[in-house]
PDB file of N, CA, C and O in Angstrom:
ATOM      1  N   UNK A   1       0.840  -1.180   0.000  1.00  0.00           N
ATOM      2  CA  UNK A   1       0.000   0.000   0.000  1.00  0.00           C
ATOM      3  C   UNK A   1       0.885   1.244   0.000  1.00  0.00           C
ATOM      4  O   UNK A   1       2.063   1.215   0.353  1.00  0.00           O
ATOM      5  N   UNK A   2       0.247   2.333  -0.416  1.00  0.00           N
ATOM      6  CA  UNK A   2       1.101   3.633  -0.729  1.00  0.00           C
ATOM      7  C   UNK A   2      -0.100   4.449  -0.322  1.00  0.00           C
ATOM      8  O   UNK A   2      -1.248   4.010  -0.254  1.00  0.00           O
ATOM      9  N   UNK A   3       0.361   5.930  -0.006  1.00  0.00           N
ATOM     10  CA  UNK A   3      -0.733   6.989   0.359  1.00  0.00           C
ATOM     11  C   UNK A   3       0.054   8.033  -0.414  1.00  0.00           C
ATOM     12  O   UNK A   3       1.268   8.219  -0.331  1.00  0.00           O
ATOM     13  N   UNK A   4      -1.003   8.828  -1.342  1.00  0.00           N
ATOM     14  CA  UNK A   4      -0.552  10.009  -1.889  1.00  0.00           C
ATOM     15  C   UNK A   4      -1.897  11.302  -1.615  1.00  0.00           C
ATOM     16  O   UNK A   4      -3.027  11.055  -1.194  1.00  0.00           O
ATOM     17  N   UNK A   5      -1.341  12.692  -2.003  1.00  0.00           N
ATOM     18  CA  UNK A   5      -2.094  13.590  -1.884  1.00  0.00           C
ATOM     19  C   UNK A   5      -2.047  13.837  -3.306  1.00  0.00           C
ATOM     20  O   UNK A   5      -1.090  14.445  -3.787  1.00  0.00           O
ATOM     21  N   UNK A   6      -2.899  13.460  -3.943  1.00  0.00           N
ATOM     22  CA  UNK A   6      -3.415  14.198  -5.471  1.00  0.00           C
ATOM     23  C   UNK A   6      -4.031  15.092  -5.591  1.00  0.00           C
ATOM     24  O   UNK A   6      -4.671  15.196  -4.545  1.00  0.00           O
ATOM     25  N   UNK A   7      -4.357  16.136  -6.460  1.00  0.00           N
ATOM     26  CA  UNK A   7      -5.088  17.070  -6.713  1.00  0.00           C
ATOM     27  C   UNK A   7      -5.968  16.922  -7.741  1.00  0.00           C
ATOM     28  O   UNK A   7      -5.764  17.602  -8.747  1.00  0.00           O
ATOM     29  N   UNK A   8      -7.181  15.961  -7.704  1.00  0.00           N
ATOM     30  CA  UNK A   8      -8.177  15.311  -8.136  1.00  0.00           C
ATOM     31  C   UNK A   8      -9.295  14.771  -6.976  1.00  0.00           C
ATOM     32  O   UNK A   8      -9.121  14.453  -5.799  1.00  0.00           O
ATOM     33  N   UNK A   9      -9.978  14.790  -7.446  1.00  0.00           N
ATOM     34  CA  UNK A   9     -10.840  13.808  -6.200  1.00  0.00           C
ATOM     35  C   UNK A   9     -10.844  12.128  -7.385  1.00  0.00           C
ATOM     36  O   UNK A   9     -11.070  11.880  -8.569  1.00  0.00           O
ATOM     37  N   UNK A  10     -10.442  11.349  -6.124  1.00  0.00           N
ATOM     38  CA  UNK A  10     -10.660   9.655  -6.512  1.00  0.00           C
ATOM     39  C   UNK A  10     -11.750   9.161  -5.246  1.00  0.00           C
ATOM     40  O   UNK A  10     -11.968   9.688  -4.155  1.00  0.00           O
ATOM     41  N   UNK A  11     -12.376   7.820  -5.933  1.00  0.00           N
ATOM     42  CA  UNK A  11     -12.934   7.193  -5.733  1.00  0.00           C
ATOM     43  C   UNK A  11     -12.650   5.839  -4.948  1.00  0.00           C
ATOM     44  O   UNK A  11     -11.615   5.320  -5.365  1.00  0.00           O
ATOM     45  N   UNK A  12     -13.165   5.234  -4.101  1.00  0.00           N
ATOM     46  CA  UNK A  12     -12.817   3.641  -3.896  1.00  0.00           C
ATOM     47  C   UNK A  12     -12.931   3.002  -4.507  1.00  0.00           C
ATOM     48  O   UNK A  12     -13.988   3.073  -5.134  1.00  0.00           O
ATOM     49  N   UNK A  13     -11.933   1.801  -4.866  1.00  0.00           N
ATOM     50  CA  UNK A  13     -12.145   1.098  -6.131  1.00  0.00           C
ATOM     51  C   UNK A  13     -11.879   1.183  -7.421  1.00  0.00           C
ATOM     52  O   UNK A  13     -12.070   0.405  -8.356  1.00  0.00           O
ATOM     53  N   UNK A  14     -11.168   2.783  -7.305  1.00  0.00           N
ATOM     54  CA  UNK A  14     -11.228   3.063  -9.008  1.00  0.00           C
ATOM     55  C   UNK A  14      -9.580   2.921  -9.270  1.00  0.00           C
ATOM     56  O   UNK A  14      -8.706   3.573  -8.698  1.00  0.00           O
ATOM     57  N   UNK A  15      -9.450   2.201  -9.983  1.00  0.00           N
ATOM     58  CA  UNK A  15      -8.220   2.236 -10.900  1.00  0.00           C
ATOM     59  C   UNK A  15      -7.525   3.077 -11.807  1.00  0.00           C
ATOM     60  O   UNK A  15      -8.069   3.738 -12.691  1.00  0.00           O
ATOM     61  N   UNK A  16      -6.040   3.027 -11.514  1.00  0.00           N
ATOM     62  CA  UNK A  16      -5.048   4.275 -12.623  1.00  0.00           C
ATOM     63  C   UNK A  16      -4.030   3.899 -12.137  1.00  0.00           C
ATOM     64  O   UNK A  16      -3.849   3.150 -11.177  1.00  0.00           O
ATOM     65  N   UNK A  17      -3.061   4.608 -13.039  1.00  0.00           N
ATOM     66  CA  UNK A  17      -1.810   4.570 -13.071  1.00  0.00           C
ATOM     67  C   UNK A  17      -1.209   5.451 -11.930  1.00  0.00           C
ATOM     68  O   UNK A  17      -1.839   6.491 -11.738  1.00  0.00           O
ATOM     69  N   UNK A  18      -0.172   5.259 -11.174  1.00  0.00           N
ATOM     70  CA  UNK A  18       0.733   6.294 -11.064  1.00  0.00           C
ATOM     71  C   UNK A  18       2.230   5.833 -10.687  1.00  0.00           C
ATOM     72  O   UNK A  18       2.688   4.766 -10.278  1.00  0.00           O
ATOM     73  N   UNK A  19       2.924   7.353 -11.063  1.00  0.00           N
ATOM     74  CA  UNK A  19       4.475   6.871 -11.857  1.00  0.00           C
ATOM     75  C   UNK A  19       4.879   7.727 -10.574  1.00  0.00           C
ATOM     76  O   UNK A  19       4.289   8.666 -10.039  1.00  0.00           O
ATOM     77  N   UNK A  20       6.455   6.895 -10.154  1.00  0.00           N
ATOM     78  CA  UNK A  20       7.077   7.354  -9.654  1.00  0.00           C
ATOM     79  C   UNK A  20       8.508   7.987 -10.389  1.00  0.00           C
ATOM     80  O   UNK A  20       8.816   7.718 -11.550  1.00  0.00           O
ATOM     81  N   UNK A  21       9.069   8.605  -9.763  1.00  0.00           N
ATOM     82  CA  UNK A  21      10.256   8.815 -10.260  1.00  0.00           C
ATOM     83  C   UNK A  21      11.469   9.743  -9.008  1.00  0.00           C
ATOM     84  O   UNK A  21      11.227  10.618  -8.177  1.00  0.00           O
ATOM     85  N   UNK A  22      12.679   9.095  -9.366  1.00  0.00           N
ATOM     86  CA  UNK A  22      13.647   9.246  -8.018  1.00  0.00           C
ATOM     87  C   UNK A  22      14.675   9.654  -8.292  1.00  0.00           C
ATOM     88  O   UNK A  22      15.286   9.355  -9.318  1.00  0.00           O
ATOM     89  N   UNK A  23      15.144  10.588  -7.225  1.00  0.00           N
ATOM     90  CA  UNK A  23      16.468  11.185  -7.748  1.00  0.00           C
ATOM     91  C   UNK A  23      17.317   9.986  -7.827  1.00  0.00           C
ATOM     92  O   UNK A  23      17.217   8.874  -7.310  1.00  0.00           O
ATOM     93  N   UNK A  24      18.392  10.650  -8.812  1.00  0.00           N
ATOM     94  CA  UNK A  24      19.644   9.530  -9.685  1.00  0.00           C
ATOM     95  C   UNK A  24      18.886   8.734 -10.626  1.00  0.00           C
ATOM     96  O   UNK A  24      19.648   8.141 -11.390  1.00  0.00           O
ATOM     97  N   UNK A  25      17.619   8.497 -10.855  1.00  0.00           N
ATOM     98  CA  UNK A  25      16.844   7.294 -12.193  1.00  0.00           C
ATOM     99  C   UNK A  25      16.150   8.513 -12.792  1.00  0.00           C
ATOM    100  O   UNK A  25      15.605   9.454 -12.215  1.00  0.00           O
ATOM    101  N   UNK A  26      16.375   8.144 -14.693  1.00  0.00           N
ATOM    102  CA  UNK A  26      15.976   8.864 -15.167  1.00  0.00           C
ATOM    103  C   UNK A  26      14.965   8.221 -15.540  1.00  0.00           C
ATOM    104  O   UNK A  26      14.384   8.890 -16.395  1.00  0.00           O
ATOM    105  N   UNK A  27      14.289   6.964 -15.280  1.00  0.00           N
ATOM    106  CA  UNK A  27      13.136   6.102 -15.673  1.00  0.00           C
ATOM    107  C   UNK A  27      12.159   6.359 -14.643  1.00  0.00           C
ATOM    108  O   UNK A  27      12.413   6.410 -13.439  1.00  0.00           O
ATOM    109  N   UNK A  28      10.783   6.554 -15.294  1.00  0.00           N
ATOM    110  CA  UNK A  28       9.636   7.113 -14.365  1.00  0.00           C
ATOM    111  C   UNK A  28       9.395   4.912 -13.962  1.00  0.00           C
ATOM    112  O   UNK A  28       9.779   3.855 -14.461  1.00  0.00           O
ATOM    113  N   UNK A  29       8.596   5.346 -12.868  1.00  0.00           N
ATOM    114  CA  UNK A  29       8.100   4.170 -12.741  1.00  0.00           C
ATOM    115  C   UNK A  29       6.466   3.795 -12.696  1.00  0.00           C
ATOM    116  O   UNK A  29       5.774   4.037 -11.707  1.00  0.00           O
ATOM    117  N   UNK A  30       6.082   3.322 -13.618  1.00  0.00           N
ATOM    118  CA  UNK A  30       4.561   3.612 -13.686  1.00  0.00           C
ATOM    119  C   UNK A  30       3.814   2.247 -13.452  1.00  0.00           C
ATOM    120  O   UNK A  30       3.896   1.338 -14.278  1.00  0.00           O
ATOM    121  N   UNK A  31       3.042   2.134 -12.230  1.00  0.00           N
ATOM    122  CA  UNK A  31       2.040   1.330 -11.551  1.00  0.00           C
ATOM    123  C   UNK A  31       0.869   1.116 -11.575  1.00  0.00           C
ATOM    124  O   UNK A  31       0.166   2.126 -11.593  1.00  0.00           O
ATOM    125  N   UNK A  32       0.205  -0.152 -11.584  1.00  0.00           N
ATOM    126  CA  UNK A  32      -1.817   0.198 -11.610  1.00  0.00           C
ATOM    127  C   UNK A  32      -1.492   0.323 -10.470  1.00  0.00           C
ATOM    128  O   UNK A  32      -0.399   0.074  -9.961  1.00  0.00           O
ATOM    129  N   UNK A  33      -2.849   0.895  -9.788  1.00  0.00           N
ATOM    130  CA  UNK A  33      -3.059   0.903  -8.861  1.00  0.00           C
ATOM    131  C   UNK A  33      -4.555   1.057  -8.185  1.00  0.00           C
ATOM    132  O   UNK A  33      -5.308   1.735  -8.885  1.00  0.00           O
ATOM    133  N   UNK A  34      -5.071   0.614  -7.092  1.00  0.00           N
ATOM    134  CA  UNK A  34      -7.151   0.704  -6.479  1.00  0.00           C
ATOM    135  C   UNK A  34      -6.531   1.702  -5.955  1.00  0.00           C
ATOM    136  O   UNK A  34      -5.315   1.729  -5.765  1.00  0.00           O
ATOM    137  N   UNK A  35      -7.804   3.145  -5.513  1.00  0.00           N
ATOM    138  CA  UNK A  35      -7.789   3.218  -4.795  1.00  0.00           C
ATOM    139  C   UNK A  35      -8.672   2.939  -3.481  1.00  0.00           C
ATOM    140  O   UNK A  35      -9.886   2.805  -3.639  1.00  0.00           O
ATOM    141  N   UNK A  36      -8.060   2.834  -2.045  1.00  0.00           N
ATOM    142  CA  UNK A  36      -8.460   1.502  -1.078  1.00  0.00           C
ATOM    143  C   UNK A  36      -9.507   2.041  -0.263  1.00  0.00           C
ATOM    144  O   UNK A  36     -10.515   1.517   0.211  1.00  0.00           O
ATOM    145  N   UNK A  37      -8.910   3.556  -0.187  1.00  0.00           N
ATOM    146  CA  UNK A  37      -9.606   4.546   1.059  1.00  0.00           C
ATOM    147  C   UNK A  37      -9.340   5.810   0.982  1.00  0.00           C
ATOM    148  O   UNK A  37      -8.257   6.044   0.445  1.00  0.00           O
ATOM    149  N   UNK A  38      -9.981   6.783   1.351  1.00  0.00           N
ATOM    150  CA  UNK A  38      -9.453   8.124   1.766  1.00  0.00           C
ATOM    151  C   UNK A  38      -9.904   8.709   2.750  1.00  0.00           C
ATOM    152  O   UNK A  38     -11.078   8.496   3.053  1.00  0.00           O
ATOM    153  N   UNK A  39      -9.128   9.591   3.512  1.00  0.00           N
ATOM    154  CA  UNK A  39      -9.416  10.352   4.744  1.00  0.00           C
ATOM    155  C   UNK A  39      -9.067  11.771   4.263  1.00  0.00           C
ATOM    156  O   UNK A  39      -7.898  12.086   4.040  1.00  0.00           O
ATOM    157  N   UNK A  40     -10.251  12.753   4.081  1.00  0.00           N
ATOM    158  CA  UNK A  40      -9.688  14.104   3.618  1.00  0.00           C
ATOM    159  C   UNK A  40      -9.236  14.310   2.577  1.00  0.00           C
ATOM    160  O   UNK A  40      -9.846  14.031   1.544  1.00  0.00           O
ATOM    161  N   UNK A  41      -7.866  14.937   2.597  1.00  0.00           N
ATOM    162  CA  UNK A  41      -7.790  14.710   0.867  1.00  0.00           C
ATOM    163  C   UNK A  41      -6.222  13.858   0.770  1.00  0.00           C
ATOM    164  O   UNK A  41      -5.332  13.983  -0.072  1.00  0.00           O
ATOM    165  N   UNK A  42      -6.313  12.794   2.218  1.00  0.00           N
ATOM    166  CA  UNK A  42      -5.462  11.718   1.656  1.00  0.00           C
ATOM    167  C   UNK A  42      -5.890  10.347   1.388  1.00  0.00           C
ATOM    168  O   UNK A  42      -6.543   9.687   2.196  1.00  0.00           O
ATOM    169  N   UNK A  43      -5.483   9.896   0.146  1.00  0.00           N
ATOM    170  CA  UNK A  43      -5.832   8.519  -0.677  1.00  0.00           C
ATOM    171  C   UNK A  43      -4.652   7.573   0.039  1.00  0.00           C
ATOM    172  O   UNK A  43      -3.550   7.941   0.446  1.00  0.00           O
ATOM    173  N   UNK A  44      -5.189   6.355   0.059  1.00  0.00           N
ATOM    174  CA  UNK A  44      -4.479   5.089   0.031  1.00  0.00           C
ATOM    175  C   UNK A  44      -4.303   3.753  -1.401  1.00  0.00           C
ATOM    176  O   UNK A  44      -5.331   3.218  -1.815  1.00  0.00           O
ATOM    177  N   UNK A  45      -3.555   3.545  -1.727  1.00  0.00           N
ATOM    178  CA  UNK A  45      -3.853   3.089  -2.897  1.00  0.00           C
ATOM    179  C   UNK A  45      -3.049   1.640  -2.883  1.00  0.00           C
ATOM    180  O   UNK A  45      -2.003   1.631  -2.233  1.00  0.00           O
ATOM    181  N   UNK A  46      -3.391   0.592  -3.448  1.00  0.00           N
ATOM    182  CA  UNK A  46      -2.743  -0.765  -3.616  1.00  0.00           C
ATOM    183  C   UNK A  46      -2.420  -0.679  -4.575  1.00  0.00           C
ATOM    184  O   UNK A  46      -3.090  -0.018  -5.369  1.00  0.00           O
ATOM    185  N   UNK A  47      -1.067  -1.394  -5.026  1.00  0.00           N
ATOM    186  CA  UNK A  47      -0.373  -1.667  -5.902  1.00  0.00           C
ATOM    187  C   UNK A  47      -1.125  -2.777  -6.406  1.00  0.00           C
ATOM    188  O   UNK A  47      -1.664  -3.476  -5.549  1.00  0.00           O
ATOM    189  N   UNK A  48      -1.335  -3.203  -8.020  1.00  0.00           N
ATOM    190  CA  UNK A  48      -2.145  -4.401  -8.577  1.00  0.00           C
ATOM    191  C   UNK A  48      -1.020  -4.805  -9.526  1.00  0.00           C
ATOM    192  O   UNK A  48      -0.609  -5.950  -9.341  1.00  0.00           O
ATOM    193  N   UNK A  49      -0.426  -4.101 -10.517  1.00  0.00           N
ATOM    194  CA  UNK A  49       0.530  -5.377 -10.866  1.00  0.00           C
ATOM    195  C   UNK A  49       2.097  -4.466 -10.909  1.00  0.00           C
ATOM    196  O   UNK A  49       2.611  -3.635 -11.658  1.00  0.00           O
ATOM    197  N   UNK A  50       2.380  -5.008  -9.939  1.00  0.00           N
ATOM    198  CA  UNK A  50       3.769  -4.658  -9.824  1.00  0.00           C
ATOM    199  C   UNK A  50       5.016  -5.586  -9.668  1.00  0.00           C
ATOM    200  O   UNK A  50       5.147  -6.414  -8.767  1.00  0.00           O
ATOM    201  N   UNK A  51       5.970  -5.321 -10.728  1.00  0.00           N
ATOM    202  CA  UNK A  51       7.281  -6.231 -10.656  1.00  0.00           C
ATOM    203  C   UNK A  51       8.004  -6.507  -9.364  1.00  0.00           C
ATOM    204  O   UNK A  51       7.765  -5.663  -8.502  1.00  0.00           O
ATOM    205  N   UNK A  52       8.924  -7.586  -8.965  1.00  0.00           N
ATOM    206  CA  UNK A  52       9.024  -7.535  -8.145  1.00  0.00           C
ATOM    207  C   UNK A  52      10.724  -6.483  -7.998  1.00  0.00           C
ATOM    208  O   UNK A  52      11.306  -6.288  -6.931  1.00  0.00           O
ATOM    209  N   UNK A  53      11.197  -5.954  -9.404  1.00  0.00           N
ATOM    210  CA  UNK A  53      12.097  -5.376  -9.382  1.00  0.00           C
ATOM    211  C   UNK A  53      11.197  -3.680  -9.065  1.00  0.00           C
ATOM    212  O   UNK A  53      11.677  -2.781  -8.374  1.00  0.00           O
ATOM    213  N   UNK A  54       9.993  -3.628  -9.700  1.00  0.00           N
ATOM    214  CA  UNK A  54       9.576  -1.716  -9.087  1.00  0.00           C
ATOM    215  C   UNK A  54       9.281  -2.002  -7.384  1.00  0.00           C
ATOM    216  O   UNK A  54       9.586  -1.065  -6.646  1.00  0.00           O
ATOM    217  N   UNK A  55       8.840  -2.956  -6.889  1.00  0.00           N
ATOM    218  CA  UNK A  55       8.655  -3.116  -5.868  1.00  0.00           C
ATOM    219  C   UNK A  55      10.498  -2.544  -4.563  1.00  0.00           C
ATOM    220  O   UNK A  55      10.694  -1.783  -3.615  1.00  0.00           O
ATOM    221  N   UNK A  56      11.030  -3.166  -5.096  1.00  0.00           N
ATOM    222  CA  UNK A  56      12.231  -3.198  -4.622  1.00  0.00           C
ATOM    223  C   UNK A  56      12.776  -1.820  -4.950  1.00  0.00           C
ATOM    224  O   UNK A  56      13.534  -1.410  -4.071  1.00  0.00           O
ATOM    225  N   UNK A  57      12.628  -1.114  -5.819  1.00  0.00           N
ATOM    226  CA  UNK A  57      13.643   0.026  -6.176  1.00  0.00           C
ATOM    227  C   UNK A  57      12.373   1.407  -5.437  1.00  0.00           C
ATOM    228  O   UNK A  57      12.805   2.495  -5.056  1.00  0.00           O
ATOM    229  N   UNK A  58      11.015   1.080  -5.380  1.00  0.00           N
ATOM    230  CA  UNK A  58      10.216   2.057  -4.276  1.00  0.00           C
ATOM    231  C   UNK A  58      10.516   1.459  -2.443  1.00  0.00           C
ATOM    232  O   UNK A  58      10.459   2.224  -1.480  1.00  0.00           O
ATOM    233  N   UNK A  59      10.707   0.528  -2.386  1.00  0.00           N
ATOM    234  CA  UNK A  59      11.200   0.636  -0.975  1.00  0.00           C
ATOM    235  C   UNK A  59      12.502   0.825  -0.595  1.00  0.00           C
ATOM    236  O   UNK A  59      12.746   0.983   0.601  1.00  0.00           O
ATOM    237  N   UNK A  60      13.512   0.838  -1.533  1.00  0.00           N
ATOM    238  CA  UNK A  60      14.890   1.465  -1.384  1.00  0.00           C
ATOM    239  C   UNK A  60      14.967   2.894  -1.308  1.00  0.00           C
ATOM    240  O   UNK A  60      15.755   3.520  -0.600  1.00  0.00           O
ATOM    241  N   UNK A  61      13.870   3.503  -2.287  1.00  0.00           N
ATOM    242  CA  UNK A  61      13.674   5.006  -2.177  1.00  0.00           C
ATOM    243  C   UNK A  61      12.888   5.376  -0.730  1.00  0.00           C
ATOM    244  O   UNK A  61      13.326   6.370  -0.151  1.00  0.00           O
ATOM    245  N   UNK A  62      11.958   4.785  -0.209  1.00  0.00           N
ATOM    246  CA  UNK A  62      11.257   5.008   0.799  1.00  0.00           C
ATOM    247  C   UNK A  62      12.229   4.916   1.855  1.00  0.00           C
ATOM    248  O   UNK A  62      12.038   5.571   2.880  1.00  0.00           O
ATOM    249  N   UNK A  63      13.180   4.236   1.747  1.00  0.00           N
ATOM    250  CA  UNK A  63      14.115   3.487   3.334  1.00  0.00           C
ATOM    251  C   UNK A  63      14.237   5.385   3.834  1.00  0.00           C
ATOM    252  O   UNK A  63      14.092   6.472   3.275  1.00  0.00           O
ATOM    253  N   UNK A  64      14.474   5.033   4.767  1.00  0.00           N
ATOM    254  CA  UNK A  64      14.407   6.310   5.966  1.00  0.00           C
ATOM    255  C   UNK A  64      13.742   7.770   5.801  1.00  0.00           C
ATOM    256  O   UNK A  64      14.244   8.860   6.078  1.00  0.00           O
ATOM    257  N   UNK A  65      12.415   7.469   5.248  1.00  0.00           N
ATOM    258  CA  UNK A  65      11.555   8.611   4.990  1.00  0.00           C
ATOM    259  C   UNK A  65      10.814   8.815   6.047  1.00  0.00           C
ATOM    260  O   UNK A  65      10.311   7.711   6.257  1.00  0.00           O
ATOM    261  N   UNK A  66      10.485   9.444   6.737  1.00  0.00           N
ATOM    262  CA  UNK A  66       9.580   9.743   7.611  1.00  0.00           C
ATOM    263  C   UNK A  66       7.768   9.764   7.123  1.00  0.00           C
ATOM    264  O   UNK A  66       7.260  10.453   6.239  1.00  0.00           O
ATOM    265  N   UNK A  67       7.233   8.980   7.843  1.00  0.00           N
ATOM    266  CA  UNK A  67       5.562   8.607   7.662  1.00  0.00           C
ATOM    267  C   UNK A  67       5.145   9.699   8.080  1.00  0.00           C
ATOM    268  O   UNK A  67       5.747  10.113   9.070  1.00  0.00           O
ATOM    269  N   UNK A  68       4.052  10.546   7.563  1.00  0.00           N
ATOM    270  CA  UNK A  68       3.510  11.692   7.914  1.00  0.00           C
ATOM    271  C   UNK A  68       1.599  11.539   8.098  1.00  0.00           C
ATOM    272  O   UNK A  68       0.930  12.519   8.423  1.00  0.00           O
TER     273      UNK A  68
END
């Protein structure tokens, strides 16, 4: 699961893409994704088909980020 603040209103359940991209990679990384829930105007969203190499290169970027 991932939580983003978009500037759209989404739905539960509804499906889309979204791309990451990280300093030092010049390759975006682009994901399906539900979204699961929202509180306000923050979304929660599941990953649906993800490699197990994008998987690995978003939690290397995440390692010591602070949860807000």
């Amino acid at each position: 699961m991932c939580a983003a603040l978009p500037n759209i209103e989404l739905h539960p359940r509804q499906k889309l893409f979204v791309g990451f991209r990280f300093e030092g990679h010049a390759e975006l990384i682009k994901v399906r994704v539900m979204v699961r829930h929202h509180e306000g105007d923050r979304y929660g969203f599941q990953f649906l088909d993800i490699t197990p190499d994008q998987r690995n290169q978003i939690r290397m970027a995440c390692q010591g980020l602070q949860i807000i």
